[in-house]
N, C-alpha and C positions, 0 to 999 in steps of 0.2 A: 511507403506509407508511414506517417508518423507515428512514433510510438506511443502509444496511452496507460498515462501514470494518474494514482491519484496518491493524496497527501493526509498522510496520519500526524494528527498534529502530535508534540510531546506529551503537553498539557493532558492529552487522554493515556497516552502507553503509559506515562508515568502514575496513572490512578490508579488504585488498591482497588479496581473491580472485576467485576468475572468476566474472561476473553470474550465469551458470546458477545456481553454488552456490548465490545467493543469492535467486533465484528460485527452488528447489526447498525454499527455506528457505519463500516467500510461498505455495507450493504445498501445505508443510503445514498452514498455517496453515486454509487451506481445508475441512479436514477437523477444527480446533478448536472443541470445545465450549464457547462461552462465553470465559470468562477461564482455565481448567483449562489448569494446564501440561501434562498429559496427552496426547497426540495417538495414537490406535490404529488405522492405515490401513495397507491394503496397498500394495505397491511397486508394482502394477500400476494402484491406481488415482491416485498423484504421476505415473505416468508418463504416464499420460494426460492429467492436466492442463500438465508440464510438455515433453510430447511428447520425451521421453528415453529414454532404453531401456535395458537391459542394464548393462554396465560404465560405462559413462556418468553414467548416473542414481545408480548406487552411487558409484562417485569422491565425484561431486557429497554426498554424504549424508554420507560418510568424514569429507571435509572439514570439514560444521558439525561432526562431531563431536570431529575434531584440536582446533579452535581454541574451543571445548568453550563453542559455540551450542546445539546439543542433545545429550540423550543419547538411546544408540537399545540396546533388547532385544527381542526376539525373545519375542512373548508365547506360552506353553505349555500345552495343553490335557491335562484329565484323562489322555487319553487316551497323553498321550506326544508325540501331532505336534504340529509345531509352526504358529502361525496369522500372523495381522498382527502387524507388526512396531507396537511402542509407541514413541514419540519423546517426549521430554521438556524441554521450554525450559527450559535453562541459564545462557541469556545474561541478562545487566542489560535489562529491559524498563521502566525509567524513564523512558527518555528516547527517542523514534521519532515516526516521521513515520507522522500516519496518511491513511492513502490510500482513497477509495472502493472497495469491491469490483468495479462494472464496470471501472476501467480496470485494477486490478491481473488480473482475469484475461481480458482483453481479445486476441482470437486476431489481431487488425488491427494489434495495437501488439509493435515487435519486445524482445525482453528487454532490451537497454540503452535502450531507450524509458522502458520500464515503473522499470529501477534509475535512470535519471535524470532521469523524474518525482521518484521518492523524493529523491532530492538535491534539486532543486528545491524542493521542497515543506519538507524540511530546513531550509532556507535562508529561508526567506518568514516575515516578522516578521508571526505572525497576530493580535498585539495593535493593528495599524495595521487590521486587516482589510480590507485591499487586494489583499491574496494576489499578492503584487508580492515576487519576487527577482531581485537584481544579482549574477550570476557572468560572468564571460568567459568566452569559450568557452575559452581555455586551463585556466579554473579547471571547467571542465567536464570537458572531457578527463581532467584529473588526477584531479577526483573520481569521476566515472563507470567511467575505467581504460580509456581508449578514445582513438584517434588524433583531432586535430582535424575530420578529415574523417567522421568517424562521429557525431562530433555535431552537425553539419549535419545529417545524415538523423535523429537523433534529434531532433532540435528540428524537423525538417518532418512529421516521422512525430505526433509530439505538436500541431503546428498542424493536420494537416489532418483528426485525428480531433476537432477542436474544442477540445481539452486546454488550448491555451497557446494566448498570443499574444506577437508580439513582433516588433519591428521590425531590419531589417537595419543591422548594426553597431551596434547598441546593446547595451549588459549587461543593461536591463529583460526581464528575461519575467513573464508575468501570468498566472496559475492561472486563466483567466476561466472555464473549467468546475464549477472550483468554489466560483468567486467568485459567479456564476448560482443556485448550490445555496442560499448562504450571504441572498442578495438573496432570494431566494423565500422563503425562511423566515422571516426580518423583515418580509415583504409577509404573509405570515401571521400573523405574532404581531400584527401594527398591524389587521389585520379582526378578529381574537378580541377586541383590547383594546377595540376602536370596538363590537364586538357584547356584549358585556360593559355596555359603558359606557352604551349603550339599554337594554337590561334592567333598567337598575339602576335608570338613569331613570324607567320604566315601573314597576319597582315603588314607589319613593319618591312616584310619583302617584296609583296604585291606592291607598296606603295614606290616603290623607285621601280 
């Protein structure tokens, strides 16, 4: 089964907003078809993925659309009433961190868990493919938008649902979650090439 990722663009982890926002930003996403900047969901079912409610949840939506991440209209039926609201990705989607789909909607991982995964992941030179990033936790803090001591719990919250690893006092963390993902699938491609490569064999000998 293919694996399902979706994409945190920069453009948003790098805005001085509140993680909710930008979790309710990952929350539509959920409901995206495809690559379609389109998104057509109701407010009651973001709220159940983002477990927000009310005024809350709306603030949070306002917001990507102030700093003009998405646009939002109110879709209208024949009839006159009105139905799900339509969201529309506005931001620069060139450049984002893409993130598995279980951990992004992971009910075990807390929201600054989940946006400083993304940073993390941001950071991690995957043309080494070691899935290896150097931040300090101050440079964490400030990217995240969070006190030093919250990213303590974010970084133990990410180690003990198996996410990262990393040792105390060092700036290495190691994406070995999906470093794992990344290793299995080379360990797949080398049995197809190796099953491939008897086959071929086998027919180059049938043939005489």
């Amino acid at each position: 089964m293919k694996q399902r990722h979706l994409r945190m663009p920069y453009t948003l982890l790098e805005l001085a907003i509140a993680n909710h926002a930008k979790y309710v930003y990952m929350a539509l996403l959920h409901f995206r078809s495809k690559t379609s900047k389109k998104i057509k969901v109701s407010l009651a079912k973001v709220a159940e993925v983002t477990e927000l409610k009310g005024r809350q949840l709306t603030n949070h939506i306002n917001t990507l659309v102030q700093y003009n991440i998405v646009a939002k209209w109110q879709n209208k039926h024949d009839s006159g009433e009105y139905g799900c609201n339509v969201y529309t990705i506005s931001c620069d989607e060139s450049s984002f961190a893409e993130i598995p789909w279980e951990i992004a909607y992971d009910d075990k991982l807390s929201v600054n868990a989940k946006i400083g995964y993304c940073i993390m992941k941001r950071y991690t030179d995957l043309d080494k493919q070691d899935y290896v990033c150097y931040l300090t936790k101050r440079e964490l803090a400030k990217k995240i938008g969070c006190s030093l001591n919250e990213v303590d719990k974010v970084k133990r919250n990410l180690k003990n649902a198996g996410l990262i690893a990393y040792e105390r006092n060092s700036n290495k963390i190691t994406l070995v979650y999906e470093k794992s993902l990344d290793d299995n699938k080379n360990e797949i491609k080398q049995i197809v090439r190796r099953k491939n490569k008897v086959n071929h064999n086998e027919n180059d000998s049938t043939a005489f």
